[in-house]
C-alpha positions in Angstrom: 0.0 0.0 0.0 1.4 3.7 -1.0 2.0 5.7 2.2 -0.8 7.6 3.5 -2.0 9.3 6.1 -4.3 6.9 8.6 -6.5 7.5 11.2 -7.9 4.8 13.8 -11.6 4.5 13.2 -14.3 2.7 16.1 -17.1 4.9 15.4 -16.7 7.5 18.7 -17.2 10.7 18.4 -13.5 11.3 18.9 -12.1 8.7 16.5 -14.7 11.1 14.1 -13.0 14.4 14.6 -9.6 12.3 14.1 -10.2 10.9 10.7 -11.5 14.2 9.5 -8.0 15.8 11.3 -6.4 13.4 9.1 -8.2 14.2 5.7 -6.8 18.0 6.4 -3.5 16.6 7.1 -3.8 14.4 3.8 -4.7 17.5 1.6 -1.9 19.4 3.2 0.9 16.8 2.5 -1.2 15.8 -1.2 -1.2 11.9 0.0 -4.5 9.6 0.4 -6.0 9.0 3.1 -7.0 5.9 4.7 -9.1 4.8 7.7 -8.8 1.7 9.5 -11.3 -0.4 11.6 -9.5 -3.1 14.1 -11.6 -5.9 15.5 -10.3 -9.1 16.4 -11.7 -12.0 14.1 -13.5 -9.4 11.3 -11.5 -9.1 8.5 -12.1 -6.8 6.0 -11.1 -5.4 2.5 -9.6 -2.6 1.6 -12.2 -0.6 -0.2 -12.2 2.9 -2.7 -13.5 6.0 -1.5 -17.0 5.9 0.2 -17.1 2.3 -0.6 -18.7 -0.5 1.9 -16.1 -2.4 3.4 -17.5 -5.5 2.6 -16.1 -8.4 4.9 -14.6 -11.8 3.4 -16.5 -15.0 4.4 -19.7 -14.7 6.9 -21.3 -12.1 8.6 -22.2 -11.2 12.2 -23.4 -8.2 14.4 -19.9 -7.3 14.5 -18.8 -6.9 11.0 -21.7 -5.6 10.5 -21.1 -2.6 12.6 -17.6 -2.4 11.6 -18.7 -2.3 7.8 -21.5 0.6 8.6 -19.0 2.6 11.1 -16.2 2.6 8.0 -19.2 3.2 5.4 -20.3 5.9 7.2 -17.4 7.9 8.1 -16.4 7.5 4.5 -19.1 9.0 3.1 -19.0 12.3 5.5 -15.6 12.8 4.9 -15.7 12.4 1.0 -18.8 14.8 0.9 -16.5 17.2 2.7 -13.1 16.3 1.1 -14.1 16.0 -2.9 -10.8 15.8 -4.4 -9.3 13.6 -1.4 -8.7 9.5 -2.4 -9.6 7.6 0.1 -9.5 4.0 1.2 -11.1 1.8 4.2 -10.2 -1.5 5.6 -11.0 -3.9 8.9 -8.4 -5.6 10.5 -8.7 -9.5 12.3 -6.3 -8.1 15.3 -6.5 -6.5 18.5 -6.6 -2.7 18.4 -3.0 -2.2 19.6 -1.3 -4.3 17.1 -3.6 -3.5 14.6 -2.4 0.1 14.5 1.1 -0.5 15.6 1.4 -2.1 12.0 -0.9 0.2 10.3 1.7 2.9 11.7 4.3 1.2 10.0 3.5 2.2 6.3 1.3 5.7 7.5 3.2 8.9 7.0 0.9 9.9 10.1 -1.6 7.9 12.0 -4.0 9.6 13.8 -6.0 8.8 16.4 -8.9 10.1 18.7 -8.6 11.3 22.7 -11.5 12.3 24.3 -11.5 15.6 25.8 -11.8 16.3 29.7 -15.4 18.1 31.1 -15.1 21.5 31.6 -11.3 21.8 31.0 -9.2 21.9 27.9 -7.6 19.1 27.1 -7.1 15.1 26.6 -8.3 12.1 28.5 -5.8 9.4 26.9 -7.3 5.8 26.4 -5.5 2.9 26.8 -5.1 1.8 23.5 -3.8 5.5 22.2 -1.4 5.5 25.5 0.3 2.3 24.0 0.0 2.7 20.3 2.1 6.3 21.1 4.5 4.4 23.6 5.4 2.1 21.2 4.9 3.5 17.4 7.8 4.0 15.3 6.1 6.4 13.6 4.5 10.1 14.0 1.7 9.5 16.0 -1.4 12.6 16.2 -3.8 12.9 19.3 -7.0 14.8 18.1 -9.5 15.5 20.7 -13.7 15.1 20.0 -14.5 18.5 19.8 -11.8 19.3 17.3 -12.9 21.5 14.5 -11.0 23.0 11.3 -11.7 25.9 12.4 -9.9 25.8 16.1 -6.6 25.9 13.8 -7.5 29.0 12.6 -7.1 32.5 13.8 -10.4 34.4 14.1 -11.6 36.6 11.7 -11.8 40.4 12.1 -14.7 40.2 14.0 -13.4 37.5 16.3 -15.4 34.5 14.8 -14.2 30.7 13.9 -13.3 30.6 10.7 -11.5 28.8 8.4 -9.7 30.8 5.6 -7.9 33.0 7.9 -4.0 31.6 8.5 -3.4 28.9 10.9 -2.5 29.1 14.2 1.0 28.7 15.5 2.9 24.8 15.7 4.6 24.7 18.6 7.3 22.5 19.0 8.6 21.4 22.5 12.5 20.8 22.2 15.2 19.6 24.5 18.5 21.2 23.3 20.6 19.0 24.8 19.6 16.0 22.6 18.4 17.7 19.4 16.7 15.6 17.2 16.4 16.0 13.8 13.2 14.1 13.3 11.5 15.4 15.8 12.6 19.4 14.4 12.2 18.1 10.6 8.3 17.3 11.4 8.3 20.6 13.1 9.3 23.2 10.6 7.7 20.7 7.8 4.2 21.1 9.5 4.3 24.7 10.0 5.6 24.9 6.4 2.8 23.8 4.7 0.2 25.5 7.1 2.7 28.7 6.7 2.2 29.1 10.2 5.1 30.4 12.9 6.7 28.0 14.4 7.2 29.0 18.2 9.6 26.7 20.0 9.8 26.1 23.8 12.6 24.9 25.6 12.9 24.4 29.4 15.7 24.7 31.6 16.5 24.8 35.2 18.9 26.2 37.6 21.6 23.7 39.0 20.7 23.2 42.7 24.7 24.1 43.5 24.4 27.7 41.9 22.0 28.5 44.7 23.0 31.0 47.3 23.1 30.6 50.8 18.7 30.8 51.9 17.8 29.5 49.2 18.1 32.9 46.9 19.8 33.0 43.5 22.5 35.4 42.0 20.7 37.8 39.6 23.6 38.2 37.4 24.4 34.2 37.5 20.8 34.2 36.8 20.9 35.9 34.0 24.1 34.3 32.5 22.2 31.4 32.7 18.9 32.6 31.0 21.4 34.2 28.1 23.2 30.8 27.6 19.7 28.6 27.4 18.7 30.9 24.5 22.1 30.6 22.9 22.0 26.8 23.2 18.5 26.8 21.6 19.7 29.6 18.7 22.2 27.2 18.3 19.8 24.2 17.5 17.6 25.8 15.6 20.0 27.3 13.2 20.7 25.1 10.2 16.9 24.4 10.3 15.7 27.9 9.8 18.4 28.1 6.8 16.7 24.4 5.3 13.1 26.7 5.6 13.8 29.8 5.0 9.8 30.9 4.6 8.9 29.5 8.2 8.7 32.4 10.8 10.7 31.1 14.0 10.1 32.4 17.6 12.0 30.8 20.3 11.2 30.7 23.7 13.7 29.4 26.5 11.8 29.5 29.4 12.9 28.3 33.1 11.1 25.1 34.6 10.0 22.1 33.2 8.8 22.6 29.7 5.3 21.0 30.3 3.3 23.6 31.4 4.6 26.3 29.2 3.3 23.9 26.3 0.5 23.2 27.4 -0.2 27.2 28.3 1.0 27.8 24.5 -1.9 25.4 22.7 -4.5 27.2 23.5 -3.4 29.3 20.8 -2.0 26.9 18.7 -2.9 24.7 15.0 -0.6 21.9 16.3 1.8 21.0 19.7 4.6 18.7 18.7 6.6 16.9 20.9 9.2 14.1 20.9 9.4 10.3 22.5 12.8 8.7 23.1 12.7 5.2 21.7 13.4 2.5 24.6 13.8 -1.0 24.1 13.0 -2.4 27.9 10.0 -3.9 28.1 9.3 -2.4 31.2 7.8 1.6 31.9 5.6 3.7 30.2 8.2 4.4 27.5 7.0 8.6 27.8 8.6 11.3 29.1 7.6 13.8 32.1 6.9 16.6 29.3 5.4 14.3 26.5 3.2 12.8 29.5 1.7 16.6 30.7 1.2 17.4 26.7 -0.5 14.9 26.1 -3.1 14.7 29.2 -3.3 18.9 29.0 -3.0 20.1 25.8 -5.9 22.1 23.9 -4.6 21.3 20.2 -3.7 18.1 18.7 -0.5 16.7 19.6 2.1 15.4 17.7 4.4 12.2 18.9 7.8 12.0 17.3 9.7 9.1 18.2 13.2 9.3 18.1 16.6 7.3 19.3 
């Protein structure tokens, strides 16, 4: 199969506002775009745009509702997408595994979070939690009340709206590991929206540079604060000069990085973050500021993984 991008279908109201996420994302990188439906013992087909995904051998209440829940987000997202090419398909696997290997030949996969009452953000499932612990691929968290229009500045009179530019990406980066993966997504994403790219990067004072009560040096302080945003000017140089058209803004800001993500997407189009890949087969496999992203964010979050 050509690479696409995928989103994780069940028929929820967040795996929904995921797969139409991920027809955007497929008209903004010009690949197809194909949604998946994992069920343990219902195989399936793969099937054109807004095509049934008619299921090899007999039939039961289950294929049946797999069939309907592919059918029918199909034909939404094709009456909304008209020029995207799309293609459906069951799986006989467990969700987890299912995706893991549909991840494998995505460009993206996608998948749904709900979000929490009253409060902006995600309320991870399990099946998302591992499928972006273990991916070795960009994985996207899309809450279900996502709309096109949340990536979107207002319009002049303060409205939703879609045709006015995107929102910032905000990319979380450690500068003492770098990765180019995780910066390549990055400044390719906020290409193609030709958005700014604002970049946040946390640092802390050494406990031994404290002064005697507890108080800090001002001037050490400082030093400090000017040699964080060096490092990060630093890191972010030879990928300004590869896009030259993306509109940088760098933050180095003290504390864990975290919160001051989490703070930036409520005005963001897209928070991406990275995952160190770990081969013990123990632990959650996400770090501290990942974790807080993607429990707190307002805006769809991005999972890099990287070595």
């Amino acid at each position: 199969m050509p690479r696409s991008v995928t989103a994780g279908l069940d028929g929820t109201r967040e795996s929904l506002a995921a797969a139409d996420w991920a027809a955007r994302e497929a008209r903004l990188r010009d690949l197809p775009l194909h949604l998946v439906h994992a069920s343990k013992g219902q195989p399936y087909a793969h099937a054109p745009r807004g095509a049934d995904a008619r299921p090899r051998g007999t039939t039961d209440s289950g294929r049946n509702r797999a069939t309907r829940v592919l059918h029918q987000a199909a034909t939404v997202l094709s009456g909304r997408h008209t020029d995207l090419h799309m293609s459906t398909s069951g799986v006989a696997q467990q969700p987890v595994p299912a995706l893991l290997e549909a991840a494998e030949s995505a460009e993206v996969l996608v998948l749904g979070s709900r979000g929490l009452s009253g409060v902006g953000g995600f309320l991870v499932g399990s099946v998302a939690l591992a499928v972006v612990a273990r991916a070795q691929g960009p994985v996207v968290l899309v809450r279900a009340s996502e709309r096109a229009e949340d990536e979107h500045l207002p319009d002049p009179a303060g409205h939703p709206c879609t045709h006015t530019p995107y929102r910032d990406v905000v990319l979380g980066l450690n500068v003492e590991h770098p990765d180019d993966t995780v910066l390549k997504y990055a400044f390719d994403a906020a290409e193609r929206r030709a958005a700014n790219l604002r970049v946040v990067h946390g640092w802390t004072l050494p406990r031994h540079y404290n002064g005697y009560g507890g108080s800090l040096d001002p001037e050490l302080n400082d030093e400090l604060a000017a040699q964080a945003r060096r490092r990060l000017a630093d890191a972010l140089r030879p990928w300004r000069e590869k896009f030259p058209g993306v509109d940088v803004h760098e933050q180095a800001v003290i504390g864990g990085a975290g919160s001051h993500l989490v703070d930036a997407s409520h005005h963001a189009a897209l928070v991406v973050v990275g995952r160190r890949n770990r081969h013990t087969p123990i632990g959650s496999h996400i770090g501290p500021v990942t974790q807080a992203v993607l429990h707190h964010a307002c805006a769809p979050v991005a999972v890099i993984p990287h070595d």
